[in-house]
N, C-alpha and C positions, 0 to 999 in steps of 0.2 A: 786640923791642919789647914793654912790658908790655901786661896787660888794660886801663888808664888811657892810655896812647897809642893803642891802638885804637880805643877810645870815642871818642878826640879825634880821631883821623881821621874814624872814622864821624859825626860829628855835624856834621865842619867839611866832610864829601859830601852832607848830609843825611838821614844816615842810612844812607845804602847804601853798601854794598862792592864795587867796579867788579870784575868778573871778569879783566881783564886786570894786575890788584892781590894774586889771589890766586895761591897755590903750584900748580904743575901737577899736579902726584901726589897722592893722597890716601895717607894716613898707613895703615899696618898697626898692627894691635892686638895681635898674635900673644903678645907677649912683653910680661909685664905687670913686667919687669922692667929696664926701657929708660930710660936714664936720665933724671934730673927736665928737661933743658931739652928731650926728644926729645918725650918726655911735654907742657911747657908748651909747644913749637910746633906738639902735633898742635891741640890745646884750641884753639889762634887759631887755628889751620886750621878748625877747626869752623865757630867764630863768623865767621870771612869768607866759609866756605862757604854759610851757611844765613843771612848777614842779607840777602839780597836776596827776605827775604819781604814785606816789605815793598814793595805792588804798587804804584810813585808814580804819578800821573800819566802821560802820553807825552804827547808833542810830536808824534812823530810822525805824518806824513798816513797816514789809512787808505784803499787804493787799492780800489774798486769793483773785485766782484768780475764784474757784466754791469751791461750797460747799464740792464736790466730786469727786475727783478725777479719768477723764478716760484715758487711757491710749491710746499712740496710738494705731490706726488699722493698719488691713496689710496695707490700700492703701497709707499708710502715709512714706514717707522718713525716719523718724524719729522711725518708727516701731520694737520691740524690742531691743531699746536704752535704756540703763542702767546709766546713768550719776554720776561721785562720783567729785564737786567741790570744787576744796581747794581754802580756802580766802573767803568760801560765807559768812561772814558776812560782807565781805568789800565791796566800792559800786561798786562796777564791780562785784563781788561774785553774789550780792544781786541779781542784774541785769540779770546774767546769770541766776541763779534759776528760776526768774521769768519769764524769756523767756522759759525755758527748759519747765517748767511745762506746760504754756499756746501754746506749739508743743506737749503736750504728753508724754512727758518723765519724767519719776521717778527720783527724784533726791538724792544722800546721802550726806553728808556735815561735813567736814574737817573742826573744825577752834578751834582757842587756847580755848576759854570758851565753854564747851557743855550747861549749864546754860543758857549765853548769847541767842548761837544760839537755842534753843532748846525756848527761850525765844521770839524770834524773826520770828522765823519760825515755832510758834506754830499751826498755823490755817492749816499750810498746812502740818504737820506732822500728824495731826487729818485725813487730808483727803487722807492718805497717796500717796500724791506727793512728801513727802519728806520722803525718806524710813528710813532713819537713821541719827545721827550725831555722829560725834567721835572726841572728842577730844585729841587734841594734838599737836606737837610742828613739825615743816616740818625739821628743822636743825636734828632732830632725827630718824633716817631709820625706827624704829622696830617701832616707834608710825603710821608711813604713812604706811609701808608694811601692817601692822595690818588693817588699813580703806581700802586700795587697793585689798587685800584678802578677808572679810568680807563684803564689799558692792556690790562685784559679777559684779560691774561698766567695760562695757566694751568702755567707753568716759569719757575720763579727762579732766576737765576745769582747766587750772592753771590760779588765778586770784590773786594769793600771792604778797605781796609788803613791804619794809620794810622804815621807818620812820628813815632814815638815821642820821635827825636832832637829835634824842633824840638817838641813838643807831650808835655807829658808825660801827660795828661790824655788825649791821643788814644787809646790804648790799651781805658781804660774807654769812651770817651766813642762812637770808631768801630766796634772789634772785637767788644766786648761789649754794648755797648747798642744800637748802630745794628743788630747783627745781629739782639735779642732784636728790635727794633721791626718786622726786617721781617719776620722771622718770624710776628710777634702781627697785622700787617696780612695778611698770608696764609690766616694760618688766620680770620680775621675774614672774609674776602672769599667762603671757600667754595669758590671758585673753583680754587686753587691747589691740583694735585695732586703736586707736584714742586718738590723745592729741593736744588741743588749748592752748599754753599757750600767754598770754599778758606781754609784755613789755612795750618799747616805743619807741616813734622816738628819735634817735640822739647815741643808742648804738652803731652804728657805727663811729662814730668820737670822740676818746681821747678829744678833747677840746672842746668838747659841755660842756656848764656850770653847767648841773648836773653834772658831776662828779666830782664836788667840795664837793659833799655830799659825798664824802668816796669813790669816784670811786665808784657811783651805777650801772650807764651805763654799764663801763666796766665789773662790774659781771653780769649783765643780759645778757649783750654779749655772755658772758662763758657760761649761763645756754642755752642758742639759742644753741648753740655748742653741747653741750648733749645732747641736745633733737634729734639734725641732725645726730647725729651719733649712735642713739639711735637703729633704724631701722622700728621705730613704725611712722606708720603714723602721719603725723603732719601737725597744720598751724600755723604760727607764726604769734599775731597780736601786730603791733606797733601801738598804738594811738597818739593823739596829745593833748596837756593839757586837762585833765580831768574835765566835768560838769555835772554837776545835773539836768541844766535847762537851758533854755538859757540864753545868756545875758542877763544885764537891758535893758530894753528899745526896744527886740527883742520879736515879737510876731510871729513868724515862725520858726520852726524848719528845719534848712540849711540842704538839703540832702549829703548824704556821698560820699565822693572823695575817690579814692585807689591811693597809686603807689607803685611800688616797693621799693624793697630795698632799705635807705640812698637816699630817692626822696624826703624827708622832711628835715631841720633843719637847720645849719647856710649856709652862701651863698657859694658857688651860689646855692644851694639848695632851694624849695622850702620855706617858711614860715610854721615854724610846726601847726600852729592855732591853734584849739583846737575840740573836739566831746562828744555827750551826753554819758555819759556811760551805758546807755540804749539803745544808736547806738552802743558803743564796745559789746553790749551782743549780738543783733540783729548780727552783723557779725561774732561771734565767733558760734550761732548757724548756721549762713546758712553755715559756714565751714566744719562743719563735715558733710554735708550732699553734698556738691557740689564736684566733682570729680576734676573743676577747682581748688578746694584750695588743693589740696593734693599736699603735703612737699613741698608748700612755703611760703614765709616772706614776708607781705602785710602791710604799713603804710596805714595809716587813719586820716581824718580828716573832718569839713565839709565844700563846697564851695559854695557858691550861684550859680544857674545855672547847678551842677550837675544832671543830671538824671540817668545815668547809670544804670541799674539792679545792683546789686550782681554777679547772675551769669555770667555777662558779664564782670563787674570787675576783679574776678577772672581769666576767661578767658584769658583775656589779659597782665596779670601779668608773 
């Protein structure tokens, strides 16, 4: 199938490429000698691999992790951490909450429906793990300053993502503006000594074939830029296609791989694979706590064979 039938697939899913849609194997680069069709079916293997950066929405219930909520103690890392996540209704969002709460940390939540979320994260608003939600739109400053001031959150989870397919205009309007905004309400507040935002791999290369969705790449690029120049502590995480669960047919869950910078996506770059977004939550919290991830840009994905800590990862980044 050409790069115009994949588009048309992906736009007729709404933008996402279902894992059970893509090729098992990941392609070898070895031989740059391979013929033209082996060559155009690694390139769609690419772009099926890596568009489920794209964090939509969930539907899914998020199941309380206690009845009641403790907060951490001093002896905890994580001890008088304030969390305010934008996107936690999406499944990265989701992810993060649930990680945040089961370290101890109070969470407040950012996302277009209060309804919805309020819907979603009822069990644990009950147990107040989840201190507040606010609805609103990230393209709009005074809607974010307003949740960034009131939630008293001194850690930002940015998990925002925009659905290129249906919205072309989302790109600019969620990845690059809405991140520049909450960013600017951050550092405006004082308060905020910390911010994880998630992108993906392949923002650094113009001709990665996401950015045939409206130049997505390219604004998340921009939004990384803001954040860097922001002054506010930061780590930036790149993932590799987005999952739920694992493959078919995989009954192990692959430990997580790091590397720096543009160490993932077309060649000679690594193969961007893909990771649970229950591992992107996992690394976004050991981020604010580990001194190795302060202000910098870490891809991710997972590899059979890795063992690595986190903290060592970081480390060596």
């Amino acid at each position: 199938m050409g790069l115009k039938g994949l588009l048309a697939k992906a736009r007729g899913r709404g933008g996402v490429c279902r894992p059970a849609q893509r090729p098992a194997t990941s392609p070898r680069w070895a031989n740059s000698f391979e013929p033209r069709c082996a060559r155009r079916w690694a390139r769609s293997r690419i772009l099926l691999a890596a568009a489920d950066f794209d964090d939509t929405p969930s539907d899914g219930e998020v199941v309380p992790l206690t009845d009641t909520f403790v907060a951490a103690g001093s002896d905890s890392p994580y001890a008088g951490m304030k969390a305010l996540v934008f996107g936690a209704t999406g499944g990265c969002g989701k992810e993060i909450v649930k990680a945040a709460i089961m370290n101890g940390v109070p969470c407040s939540i950012f996302a277009r429906s209060k309804a919805k979320a309020e819907e979603q994260f009822k069990d644990d608003i009950e147990s107040s793990a989840a201190e507040g939600v606010y609805e609103g739109d990230v393209s709009r400053y005074e809607e974010v300053s307003k949740a960034v001031r009131a939630s008293g959150a001194n850690t930002i989870f940015i998990a925002t993502g925009s659905r290129p397919a249906l919205d072309p205009l989302g790109p600019f309007n969620v990845d690059y503006n809405g991140t520049a905004n909450i960013v600017g309400a951050a550092s405006a507040s004082g308060k905020v000594d910390r911010i994880v935002l998630i992108t993906s791999i392949g923002v650094d290369d113009l001709l990665f074939p996401l950015n045939l969705f409206f130049g997505v790449l390219f604004w998340k690029k921009r939004a990384e830029e803001v954040l860097q120049r922001s002054g506010i502590t930061y780590t930036i995480v790149r993932p590799g296609g987005l999952l739920d669960q694992p493959r078919a047919g995989s009954t192990t869950v692959e430990p997580i791989a790091m590397g720096p910078a543009d160490a993932y996506g077309l060649p000679p770059r690594k193969s961007p694979g893909s990771i649970l977004r229950s591992q992107v939550a996992e690394v976004c919290l050991a981020a604010v706590v580990d001194e190795g991830a302060e202000n910098k840009t870490v891809e991710i994905v997972t590899e059979s064979g890795a063992t690595t800590p986190l903290a060592e990862l970081f480390s060596k980044m």
